[in-house]
N, C-alpha and C positions, 0 to 999 in steps of 0.2 A: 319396636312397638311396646307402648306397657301395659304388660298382660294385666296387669290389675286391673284396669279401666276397659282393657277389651272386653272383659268377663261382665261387667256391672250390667248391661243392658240385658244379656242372657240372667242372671240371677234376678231380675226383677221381675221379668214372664213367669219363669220359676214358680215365684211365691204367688201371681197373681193365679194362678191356673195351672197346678204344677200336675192333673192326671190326664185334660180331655183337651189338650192342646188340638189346634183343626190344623188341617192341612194348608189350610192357605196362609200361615205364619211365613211359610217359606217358600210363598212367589215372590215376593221381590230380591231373596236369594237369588233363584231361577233364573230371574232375568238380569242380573248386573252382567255388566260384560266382562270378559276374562281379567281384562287388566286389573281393573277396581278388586275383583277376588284375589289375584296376587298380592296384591299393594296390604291389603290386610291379612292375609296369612302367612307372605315371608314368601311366598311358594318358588319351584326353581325352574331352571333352563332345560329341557328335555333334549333330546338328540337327535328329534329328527325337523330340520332348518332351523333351529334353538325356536322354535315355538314354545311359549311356557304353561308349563299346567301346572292346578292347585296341589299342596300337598295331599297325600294320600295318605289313612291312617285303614287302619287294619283291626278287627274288634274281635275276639274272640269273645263269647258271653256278651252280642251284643240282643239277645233277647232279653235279657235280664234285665233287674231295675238297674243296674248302674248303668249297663248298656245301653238304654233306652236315653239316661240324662247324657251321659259322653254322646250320643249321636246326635242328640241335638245341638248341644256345644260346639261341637268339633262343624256341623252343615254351617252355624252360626256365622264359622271364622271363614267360610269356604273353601272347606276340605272337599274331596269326593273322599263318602267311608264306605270299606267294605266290610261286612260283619260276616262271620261264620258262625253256620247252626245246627246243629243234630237233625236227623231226618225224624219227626216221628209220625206218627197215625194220625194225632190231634194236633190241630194250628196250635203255634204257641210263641207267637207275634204279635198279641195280642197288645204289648207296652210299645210297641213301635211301628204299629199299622197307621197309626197317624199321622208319619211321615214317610208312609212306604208311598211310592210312583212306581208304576209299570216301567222295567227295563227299556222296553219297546220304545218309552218315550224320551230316548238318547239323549235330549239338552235339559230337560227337568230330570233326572232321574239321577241325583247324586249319593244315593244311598244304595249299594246293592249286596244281595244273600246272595252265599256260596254254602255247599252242604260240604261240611268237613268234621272232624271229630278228635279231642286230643288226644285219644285210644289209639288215632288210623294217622300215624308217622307220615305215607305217603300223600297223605290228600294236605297235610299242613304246607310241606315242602312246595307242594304243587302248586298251593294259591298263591303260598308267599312268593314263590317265580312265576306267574301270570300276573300278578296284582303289583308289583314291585313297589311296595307302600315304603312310605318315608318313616311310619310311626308304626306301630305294633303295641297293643293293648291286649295283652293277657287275664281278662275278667273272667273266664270261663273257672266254672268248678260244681263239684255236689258238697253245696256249700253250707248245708243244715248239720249243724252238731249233732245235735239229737241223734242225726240218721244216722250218719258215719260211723255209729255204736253197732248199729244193725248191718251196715253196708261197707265192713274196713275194709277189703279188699275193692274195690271200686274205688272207693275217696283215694285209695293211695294211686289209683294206676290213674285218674283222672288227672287228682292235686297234685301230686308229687309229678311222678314220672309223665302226666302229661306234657305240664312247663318246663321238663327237660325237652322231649318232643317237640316243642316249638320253641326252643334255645338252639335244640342242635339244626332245625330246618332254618333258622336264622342264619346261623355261624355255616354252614354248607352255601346258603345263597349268597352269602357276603365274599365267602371263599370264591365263589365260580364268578359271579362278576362285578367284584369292587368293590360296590356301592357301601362302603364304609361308614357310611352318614346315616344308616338307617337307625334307629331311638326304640327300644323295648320297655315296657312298661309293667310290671309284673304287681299284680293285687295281694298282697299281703292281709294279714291278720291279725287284731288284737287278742284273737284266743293264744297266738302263739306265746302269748306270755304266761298265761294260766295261771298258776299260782303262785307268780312271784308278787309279790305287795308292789302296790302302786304307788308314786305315780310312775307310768312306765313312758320308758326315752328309747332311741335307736341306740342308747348304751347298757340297754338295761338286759339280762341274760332270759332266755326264754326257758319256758315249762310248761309242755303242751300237756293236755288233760284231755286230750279226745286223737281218733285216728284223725278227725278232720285236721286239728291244731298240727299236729304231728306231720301229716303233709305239709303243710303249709310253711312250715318250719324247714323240711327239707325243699320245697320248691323257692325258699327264699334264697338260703346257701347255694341251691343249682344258678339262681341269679348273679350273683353275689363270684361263685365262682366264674362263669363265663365272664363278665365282665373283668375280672382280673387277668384270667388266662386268654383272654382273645383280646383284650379292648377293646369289646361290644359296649357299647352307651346302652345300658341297663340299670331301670330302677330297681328300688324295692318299696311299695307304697303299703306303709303297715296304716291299714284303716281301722279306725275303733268303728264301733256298730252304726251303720249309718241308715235310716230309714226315710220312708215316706209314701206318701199312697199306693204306689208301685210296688212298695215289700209286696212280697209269697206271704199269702197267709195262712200256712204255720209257722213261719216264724213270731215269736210273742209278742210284739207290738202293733202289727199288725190283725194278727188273733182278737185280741182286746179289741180295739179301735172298730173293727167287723163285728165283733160281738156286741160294742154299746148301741151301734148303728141298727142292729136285727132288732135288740131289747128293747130299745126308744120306739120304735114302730111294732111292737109288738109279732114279732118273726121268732122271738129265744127268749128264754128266758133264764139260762143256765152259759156257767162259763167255768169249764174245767181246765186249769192250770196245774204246776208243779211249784217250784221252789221260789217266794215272791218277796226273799231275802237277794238276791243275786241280782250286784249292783254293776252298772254298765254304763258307758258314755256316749250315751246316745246324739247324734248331729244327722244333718241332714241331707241325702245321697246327692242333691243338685249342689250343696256345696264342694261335698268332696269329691264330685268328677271334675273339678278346676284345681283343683290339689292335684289331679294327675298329670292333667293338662301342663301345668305348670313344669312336674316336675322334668318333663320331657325339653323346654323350652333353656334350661340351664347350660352354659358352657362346659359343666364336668357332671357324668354321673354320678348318682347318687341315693342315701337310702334315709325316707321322710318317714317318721310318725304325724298320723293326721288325726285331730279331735279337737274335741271343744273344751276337755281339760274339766268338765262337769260332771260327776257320777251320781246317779239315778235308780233306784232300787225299782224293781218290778211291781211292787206295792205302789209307790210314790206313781209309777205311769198309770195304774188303777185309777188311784185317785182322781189327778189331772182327768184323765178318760172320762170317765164315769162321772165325775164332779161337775165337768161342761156342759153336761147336757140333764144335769136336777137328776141324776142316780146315787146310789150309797153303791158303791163295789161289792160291799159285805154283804149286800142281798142280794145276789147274783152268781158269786166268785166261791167254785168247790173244790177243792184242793185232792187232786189225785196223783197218788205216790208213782203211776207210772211212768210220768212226765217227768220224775228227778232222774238225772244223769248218774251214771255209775261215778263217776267224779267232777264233782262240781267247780265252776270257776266263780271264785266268791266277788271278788271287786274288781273291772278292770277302769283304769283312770287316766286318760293317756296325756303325755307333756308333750305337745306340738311345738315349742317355743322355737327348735331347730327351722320347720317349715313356716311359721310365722316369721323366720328371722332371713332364710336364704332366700323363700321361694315369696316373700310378701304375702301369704296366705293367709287367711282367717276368716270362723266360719261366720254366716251372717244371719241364720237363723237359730233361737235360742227353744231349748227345751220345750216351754209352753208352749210357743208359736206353732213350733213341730206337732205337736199332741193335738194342737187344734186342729191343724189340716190336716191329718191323716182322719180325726171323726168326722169335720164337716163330708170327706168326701166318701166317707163309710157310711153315712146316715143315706147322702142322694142315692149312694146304692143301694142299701135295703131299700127305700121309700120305691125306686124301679122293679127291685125283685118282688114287694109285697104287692103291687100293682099284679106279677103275674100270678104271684099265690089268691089274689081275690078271684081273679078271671080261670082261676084252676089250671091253669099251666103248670106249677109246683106244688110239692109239698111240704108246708112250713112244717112237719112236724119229723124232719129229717135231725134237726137239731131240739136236745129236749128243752 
């Protein structure tokens, strides 16, 4: 099959309606009959009267925003995905309710949650031997730099020694029964370069500047090692900063992008940042879940830098931001020293040219385009939440 052309029909939904996607995108998924879902996924022979089923992938962090674009990717090809998720108090499904189906409904229901945690060794081991997934996607983490300042013991037993955790549940299932062909995918970091000067390559030496980076650097080598010592098919996908309506909003693009949407409708009028020197390569997360995709589908594993090879200053996304919709930044934007990191990461710029070259990757939405859709879709939100602040359900004056 060529994955490049598989991917194009999923990248174009993408961009036409990349947050509020409906659920009925994915009835006529539903209903293709098994063979036709083989025939496009690859999928294999099972063992019980060689019946065959779809490939199965496996999502850790599949609430997350990348989570959320990998599972629609992966339903697209006709996978069944399993996604594991932390137990909490509040729903927090919220990026992937759109294609959630009731289990109940056993021949529509190709997406299913399991509660697991990369803290809890036993509950990893236990899915990954009930679920016997072909693929394995390691996206889970406490993935906020900022925090990791405040929360290093956590980041490292999540980042780090979680993705040992679901290496060593891997290498134990493959040990007891066989199945040698299973594919790991592990989400890398362009923090982990930190403050080496750019432009950075998968040859380029690392220098974390945060507990997060610092995980993440050790959960790459945990990769890196298994694969060598076991010959486990493991990636390592070093992603430069990938956003889009789906980011957490505290992370700063997101931030912004929310903030011009309150300000335009009159919900805020104030936007407190940190450091808006601190420049970054921003692409777009629907891109780069087919960078991972990809990276799984190669004859040898291996370890990809993924970006768009453009750097972007925080000021520069201000602009863009704020400039779309007839704002000046500078009337709005109040610079508070709490938000500067104890060590800052000043440029990262990454050289994809490797993953452009092996895996045919490349990204397809550019800077601007990005910056647009993440405000148009920040504006329909305020314009929703001011509907409930007129009617008095909220109070706009949460934010100054």
């Amino acid at each position: 099959m060529d994955c490049i052309h598989a991917t194009s029909a999923f990248h174009k939904r993408r961009l036409q309606k990349p947050h509020s996607q409906k659920r009925c995108r994915f009835s006529a998924i539903s209903k293709t009959t098994v063979e036709s879902i083989m025939a496009s996924t690859g999928s294999q022979t099972a063992d019980n009267g060689g019946e065959e089923r779809p490939k199965v992938a496996l999502i850790a962090g599949i609430t997350g925003q990348d989570g959320s674009y990998l599972t629609e990717l992966l339903l697209e090809k006709g996978y069944e995905v399993h996604g594991l998720i932390r137990r909490s108090s509040n729903f927090n499904t919220q990026r992937i309710n759109h294609i959630y189906i009731d289990p109940h409904n056993v021949h529509k229901a190709r997406m299913k949650l399991h509660y697991a945690d990369l803290t809890d060794a036993s509950s990893l081991r236990r899915w990954i031997d009930t679920i016997s997934p072909d693929e394995i996607y390691n996206l889970a983490a406490q993935s906020h730099v900022a925090v990791s300042f405040e929360i290093p013991d956590y980041t490292a037993d999540v980042v780090a020694t979680g993705a040992l955790r679901l290496l060593e549940a891997l290498r134990s299932h493959i040990t007891t029964t066989g199945r040698t062909h299973v594919r790991y995918y592990h989400a890398g970091s362009s923090e982990m370069f930190g403050s080496t000067p750019p432009p950075q390559s998968e040859n380029t030496p690392f220098h974390p500047r945060s507990p997060y980076a610092v995980s993440k650097c050790a959960a790459h080598w945990y990769t890196v090692n298994y694969r060598e010592a076991y010959g486990i098919y493991a990636c390592n996908g070093v992603l430069f900063n990938h956003e889009s309506p789906r980011r957490g909003e505290n992370f700063v693009t997101r931030k912004i992008t929310r903030a011009v949407g309150r300000i335009k409708v009159g919900l805020q009028s104030k936007l407190f940042l940190g450091n808006l020197q601190a420049s970054r390569d921003w692409g777009f997360a629907g891109d780069y879940v087919e960078a991972m995709w990809l990276m799984l589908q190669q004859e040898k594993a291996d370890d990809y830098v993924v970006a768009t090879e453009e750097s972007h200053t925080v000021e520069e996304f201000l602009e863009k931001s704020f400039g779309y919709v007839g704002l000046n930044w500078k009337d709005h934007v109040v610079i508070d020293k709490r938000y500067f990191r104890p060590t800052e990461v000043d440029n990262l710029k990454g050289d994809s040219s490797k993953a452009r070259r092996v895996l045919g990757w490349k990204p397809k939405v550019g800077f601007e385009e990005l910056v647009k859709m993440m405000v148009d879709e920040d504006i329909e939100l305020a314009k929703r939440e001011k509907v409930l602040v007129d009617a008095g359900y909220m109070d706009a004056q949460q934010q100054p």
